[in-house]
N, CA, C and O atoms as CSV, one atom per row, in Angstrom:
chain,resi,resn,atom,element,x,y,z
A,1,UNK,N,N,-7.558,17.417,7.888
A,1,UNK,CA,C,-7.508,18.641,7.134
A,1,UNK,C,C,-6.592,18.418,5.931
A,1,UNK,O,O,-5.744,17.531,6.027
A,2,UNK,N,N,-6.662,19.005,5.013
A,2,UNK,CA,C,-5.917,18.804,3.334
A,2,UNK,C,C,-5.553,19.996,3.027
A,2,UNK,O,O,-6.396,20.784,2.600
A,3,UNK,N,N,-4.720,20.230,3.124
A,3,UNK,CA,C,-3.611,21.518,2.517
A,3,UNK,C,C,-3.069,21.384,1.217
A,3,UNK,O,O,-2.180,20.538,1.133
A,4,UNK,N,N,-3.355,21.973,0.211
A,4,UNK,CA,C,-2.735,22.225,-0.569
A,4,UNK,C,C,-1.617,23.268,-0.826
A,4,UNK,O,O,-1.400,24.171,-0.019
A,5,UNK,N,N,-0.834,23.099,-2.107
A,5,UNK,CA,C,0.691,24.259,-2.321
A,5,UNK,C,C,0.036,24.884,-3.805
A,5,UNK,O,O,-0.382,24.493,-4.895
A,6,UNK,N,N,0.265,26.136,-3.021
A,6,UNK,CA,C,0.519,27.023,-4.645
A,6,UNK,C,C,1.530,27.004,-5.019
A,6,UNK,O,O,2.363,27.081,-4.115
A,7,UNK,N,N,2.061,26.908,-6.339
A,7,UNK,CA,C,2.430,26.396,-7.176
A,7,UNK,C,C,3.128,27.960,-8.135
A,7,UNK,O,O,4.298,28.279,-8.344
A,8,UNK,N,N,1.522,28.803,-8.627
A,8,UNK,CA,C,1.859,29.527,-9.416
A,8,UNK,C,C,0.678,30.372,-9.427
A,8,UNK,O,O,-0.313,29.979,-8.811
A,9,UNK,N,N,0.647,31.609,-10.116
A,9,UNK,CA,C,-0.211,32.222,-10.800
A,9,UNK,C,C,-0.508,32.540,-11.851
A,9,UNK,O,O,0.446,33.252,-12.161
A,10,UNK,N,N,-1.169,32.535,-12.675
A,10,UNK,CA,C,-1.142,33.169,-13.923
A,10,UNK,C,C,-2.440,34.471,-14.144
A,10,UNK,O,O,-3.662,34.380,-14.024
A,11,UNK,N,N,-1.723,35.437,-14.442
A,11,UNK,CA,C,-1.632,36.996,-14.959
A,11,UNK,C,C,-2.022,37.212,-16.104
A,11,UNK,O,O,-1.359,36.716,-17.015
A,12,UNK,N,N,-3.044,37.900,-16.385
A,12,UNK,CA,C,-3.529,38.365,-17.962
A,12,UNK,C,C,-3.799,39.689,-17.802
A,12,UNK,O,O,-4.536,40.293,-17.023
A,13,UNK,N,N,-2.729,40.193,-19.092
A,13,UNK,CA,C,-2.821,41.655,-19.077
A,13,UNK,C,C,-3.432,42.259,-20.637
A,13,UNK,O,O,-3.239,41.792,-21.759
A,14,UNK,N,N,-4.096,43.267,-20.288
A,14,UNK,CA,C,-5.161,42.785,-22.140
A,14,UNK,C,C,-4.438,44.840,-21.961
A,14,UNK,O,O,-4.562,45.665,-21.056
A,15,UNK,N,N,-3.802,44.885,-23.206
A,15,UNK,CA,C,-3.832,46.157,-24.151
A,15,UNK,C,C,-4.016,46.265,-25.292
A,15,UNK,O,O,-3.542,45.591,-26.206
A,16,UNK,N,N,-5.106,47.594,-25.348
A,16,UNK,CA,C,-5.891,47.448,-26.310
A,16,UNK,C,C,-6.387,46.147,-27.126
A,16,UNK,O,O,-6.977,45.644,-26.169
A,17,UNK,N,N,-6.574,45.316,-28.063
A,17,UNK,CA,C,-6.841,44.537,-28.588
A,17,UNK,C,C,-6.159,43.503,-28.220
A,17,UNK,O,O,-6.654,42.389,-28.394
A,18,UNK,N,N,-4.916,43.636,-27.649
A,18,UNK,CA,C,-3.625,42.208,-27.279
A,18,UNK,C,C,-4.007,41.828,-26.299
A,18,UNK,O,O,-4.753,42.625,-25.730
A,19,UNK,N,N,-3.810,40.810,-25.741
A,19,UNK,CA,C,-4.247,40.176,-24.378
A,19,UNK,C,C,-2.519,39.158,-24.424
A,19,UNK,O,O,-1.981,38.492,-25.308
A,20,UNK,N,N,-2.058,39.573,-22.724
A,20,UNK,CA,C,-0.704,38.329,-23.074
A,20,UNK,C,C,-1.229,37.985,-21.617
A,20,UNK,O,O,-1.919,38.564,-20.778
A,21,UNK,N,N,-0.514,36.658,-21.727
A,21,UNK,CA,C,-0.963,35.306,-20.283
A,21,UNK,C,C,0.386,35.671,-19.729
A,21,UNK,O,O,1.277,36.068,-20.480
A,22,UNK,N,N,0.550,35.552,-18.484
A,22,UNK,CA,C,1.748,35.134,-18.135
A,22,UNK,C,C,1.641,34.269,-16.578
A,22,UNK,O,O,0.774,34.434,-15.719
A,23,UNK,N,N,2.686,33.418,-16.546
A,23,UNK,CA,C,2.500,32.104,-15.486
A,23,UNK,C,C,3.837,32.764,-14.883
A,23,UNK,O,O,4.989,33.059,-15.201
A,24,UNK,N,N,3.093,32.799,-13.994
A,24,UNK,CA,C,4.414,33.126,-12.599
A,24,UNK,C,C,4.607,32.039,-11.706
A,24,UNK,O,O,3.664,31.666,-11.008
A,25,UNK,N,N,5.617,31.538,-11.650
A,25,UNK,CA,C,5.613,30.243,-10.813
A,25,UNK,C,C,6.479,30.212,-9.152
A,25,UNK,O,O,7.670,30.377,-8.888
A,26,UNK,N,N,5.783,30.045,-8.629
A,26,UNK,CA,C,6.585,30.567,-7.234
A,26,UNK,C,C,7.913,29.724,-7.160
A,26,UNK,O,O,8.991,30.274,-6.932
A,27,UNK,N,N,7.789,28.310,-7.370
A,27,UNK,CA,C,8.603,27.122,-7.260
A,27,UNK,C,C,8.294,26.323,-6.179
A,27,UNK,O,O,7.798,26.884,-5.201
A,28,UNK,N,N,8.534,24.793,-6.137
A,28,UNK,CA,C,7.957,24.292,-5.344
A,28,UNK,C,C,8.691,24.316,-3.696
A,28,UNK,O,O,9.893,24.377,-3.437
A,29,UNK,N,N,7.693,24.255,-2.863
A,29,UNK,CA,C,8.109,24.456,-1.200
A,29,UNK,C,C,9.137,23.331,-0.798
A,29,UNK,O,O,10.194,23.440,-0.176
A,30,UNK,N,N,8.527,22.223,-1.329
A,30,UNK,CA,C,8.924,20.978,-1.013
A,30,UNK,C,C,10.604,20.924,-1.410
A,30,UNK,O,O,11.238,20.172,-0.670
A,31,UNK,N,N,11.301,21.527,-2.337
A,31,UNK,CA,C,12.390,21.331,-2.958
A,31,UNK,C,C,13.671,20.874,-2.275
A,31,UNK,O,O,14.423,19.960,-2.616
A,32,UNK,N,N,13.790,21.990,-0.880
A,32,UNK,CA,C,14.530,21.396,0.191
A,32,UNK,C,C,14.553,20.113,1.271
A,32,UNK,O,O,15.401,19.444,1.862
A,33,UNK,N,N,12.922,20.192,1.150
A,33,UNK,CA,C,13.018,18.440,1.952
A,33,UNK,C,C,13.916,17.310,1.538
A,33,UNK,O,O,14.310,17.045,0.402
A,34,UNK,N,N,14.259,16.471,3.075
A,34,UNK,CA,C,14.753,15.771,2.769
A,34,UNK,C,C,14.173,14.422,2.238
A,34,UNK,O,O,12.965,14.250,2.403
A,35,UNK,N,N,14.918,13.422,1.601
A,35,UNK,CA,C,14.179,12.093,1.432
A,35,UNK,C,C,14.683,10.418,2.123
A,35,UNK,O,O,15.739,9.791,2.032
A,36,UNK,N,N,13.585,10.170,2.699
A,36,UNK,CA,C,13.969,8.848,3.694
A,36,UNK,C,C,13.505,8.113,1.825
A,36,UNK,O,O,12.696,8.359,0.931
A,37,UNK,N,N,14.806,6.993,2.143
A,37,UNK,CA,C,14.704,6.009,1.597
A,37,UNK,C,C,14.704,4.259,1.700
A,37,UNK,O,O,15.772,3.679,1.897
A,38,UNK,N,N,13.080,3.295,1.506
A,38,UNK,CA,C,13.205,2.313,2.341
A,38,UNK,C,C,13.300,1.610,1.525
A,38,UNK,O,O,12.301,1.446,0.825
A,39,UNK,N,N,14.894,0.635,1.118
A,39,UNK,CA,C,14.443,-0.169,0.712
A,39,UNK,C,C,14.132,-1.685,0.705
A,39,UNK,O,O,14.495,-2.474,-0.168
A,40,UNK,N,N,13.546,-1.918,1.594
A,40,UNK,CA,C,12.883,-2.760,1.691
A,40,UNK,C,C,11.640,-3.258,1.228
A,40,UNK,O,O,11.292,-4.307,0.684
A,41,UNK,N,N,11.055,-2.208,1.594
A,41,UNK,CA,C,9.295,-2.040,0.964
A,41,UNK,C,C,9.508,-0.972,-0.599
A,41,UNK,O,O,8.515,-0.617,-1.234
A,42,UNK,N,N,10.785,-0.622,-0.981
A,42,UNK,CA,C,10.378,0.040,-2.043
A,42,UNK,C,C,9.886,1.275,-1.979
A,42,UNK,O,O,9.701,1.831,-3.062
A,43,UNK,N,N,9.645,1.811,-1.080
A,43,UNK,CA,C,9.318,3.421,-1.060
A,43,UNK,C,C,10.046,4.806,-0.953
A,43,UNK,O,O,11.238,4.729,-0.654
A,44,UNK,N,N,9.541,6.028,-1.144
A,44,UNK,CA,C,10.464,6.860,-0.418
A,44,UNK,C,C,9.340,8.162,-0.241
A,44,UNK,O,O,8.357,8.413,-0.938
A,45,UNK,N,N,9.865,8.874,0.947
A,45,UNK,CA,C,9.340,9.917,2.039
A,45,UNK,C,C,9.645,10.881,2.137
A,45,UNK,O,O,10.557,10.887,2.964
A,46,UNK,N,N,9.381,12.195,1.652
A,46,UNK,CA,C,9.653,13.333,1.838
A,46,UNK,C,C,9.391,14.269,2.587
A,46,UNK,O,O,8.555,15.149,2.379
A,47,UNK,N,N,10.184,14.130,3.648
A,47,UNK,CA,C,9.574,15.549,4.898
A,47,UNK,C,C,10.799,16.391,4.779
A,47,UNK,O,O,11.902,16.284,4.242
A,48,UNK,N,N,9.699,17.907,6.016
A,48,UNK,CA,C,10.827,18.894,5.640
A,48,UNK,C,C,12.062,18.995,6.698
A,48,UNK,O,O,12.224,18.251,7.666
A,49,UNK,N,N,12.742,19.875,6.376
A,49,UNK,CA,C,13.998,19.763,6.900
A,49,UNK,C,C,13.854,20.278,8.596
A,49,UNK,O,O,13.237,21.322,8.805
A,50,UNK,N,N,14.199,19.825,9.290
A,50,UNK,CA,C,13.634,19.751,10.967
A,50,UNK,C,C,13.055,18.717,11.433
A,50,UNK,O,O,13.228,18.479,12.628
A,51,UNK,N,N,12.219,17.827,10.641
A,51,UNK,CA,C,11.091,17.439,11.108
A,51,UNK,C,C,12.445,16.181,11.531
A,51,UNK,O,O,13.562,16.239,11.017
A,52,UNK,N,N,12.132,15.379,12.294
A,52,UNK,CA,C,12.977,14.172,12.780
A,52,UNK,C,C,12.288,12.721,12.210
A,52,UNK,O,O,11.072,12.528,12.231
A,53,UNK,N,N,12.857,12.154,11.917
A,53,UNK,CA,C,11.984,10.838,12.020
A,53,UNK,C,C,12.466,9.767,12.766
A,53,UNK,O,O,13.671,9.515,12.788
A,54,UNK,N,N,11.654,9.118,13.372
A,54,UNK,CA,C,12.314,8.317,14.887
A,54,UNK,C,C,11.854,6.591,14.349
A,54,UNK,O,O,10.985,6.406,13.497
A,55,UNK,N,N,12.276,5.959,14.725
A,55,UNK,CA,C,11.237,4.040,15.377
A,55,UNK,C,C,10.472,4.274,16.141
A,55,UNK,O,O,9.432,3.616,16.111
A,56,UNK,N,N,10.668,5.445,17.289
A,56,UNK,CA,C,9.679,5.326,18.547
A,56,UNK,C,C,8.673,4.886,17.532
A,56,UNK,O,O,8.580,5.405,16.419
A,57,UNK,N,N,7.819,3.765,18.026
A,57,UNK,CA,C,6.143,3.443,18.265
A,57,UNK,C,C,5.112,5.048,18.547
A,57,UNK,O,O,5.225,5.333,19.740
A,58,UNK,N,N,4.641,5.587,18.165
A,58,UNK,CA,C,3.913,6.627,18.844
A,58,UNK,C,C,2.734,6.418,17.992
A,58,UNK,O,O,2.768,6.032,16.823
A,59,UNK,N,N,1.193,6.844,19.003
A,59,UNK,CA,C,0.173,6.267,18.008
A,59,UNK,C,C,-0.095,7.528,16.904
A,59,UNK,O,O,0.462,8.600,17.144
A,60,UNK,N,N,-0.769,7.431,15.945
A,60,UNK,CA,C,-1.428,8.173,14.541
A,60,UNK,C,C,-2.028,9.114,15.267
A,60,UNK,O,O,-1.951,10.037,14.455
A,61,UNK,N,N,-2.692,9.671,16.405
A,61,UNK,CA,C,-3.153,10.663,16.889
A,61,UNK,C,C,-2.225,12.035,17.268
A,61,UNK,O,O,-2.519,13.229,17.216
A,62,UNK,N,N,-1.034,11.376,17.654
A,62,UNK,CA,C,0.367,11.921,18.199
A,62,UNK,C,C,0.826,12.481,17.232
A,62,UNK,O,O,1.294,13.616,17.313
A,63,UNK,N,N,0.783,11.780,16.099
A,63,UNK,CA,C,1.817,11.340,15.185
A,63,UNK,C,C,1.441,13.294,14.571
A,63,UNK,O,O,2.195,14.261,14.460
A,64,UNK,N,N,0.117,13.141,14.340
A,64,UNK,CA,C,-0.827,13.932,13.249
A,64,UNK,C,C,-0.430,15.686,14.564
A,64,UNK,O,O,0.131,16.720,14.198
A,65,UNK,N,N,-1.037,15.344,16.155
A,65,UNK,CA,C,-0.573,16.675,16.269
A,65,UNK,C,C,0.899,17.017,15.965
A,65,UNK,O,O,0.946,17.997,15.222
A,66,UNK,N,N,2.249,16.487,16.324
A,66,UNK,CA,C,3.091,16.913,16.294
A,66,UNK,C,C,4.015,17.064,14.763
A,66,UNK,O,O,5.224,17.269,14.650
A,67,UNK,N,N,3.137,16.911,13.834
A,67,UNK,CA,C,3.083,17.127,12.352
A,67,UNK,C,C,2.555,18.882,12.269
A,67,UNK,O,O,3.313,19.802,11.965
A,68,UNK,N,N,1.257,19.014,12.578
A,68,UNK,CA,C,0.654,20.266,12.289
A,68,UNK,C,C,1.130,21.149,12.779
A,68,UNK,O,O,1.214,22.210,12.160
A,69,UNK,N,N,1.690,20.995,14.288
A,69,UNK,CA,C,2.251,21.977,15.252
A,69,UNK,C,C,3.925,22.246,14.733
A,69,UNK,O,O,4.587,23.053,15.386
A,70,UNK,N,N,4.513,21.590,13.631
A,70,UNK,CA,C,5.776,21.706,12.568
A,70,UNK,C,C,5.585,22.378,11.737
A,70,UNK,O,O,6.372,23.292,11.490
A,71,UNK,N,N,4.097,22.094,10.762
A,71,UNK,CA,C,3.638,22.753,10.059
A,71,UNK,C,C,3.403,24.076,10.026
A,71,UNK,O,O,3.595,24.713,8.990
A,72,UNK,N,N,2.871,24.767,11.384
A,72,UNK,CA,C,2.910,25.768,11.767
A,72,UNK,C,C,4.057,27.061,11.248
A,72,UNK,O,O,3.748,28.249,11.151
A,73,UNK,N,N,5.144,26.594,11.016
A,73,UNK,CA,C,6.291,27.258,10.809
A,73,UNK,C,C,6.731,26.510,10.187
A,73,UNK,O,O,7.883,26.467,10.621
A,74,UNK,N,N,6.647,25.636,9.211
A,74,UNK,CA,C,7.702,25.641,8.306
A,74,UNK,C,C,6.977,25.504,6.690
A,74,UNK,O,O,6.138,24.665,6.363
A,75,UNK,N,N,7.404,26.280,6.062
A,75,UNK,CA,C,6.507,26.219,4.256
A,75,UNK,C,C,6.945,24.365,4.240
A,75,UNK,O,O,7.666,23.497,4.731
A,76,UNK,N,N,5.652,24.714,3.070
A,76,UNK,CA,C,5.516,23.331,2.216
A,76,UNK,C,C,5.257,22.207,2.704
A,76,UNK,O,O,5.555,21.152,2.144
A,77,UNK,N,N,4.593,22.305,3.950
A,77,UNK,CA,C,3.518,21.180,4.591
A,77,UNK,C,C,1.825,20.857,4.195
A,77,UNK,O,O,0.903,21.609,3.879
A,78,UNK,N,N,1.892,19.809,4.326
A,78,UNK,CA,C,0.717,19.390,3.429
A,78,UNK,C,C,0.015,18.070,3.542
A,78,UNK,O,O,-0.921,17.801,2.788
């Protein structure tokens, strides 16, 4: 499944002949996550704040429910 984040809206209000845009931006969810940094391989990982990250071995099936069932309750999963 693919979740996307809103981001923002944008609002158009037309009087008489004027028309004005306006972008409302919620701000992003993600802002508080924390970031794992590896450097070894050069990367870095942003999950949200709760989520744990372990070595345990656990397989990609595991991995994916106990992601969604986080997701559940906490913004800015994706």
């Amino acid at each position: 499944m693919i979740k996307t984040l809103l981001t923002g809206i944008i609002v158009t209000i037309c009087i008489g002949s004027i028309s004005y845009i306006l972008l409302l931006k919620f701000g992003d969810p993600t802002l508080s996550w924390n970031t794992y940094i590896n450097t070894t391989y050069g990367f870095t990982l942003r999950y949200p704040r709760g989520l744990e990250l372990t070595a345990t071995p656990i397989n990609v099936e595991q991995a994916r429910l106990v992601y969604d069932e986080f997701c559940k309750t906490h913004e800015g999963c994706g």
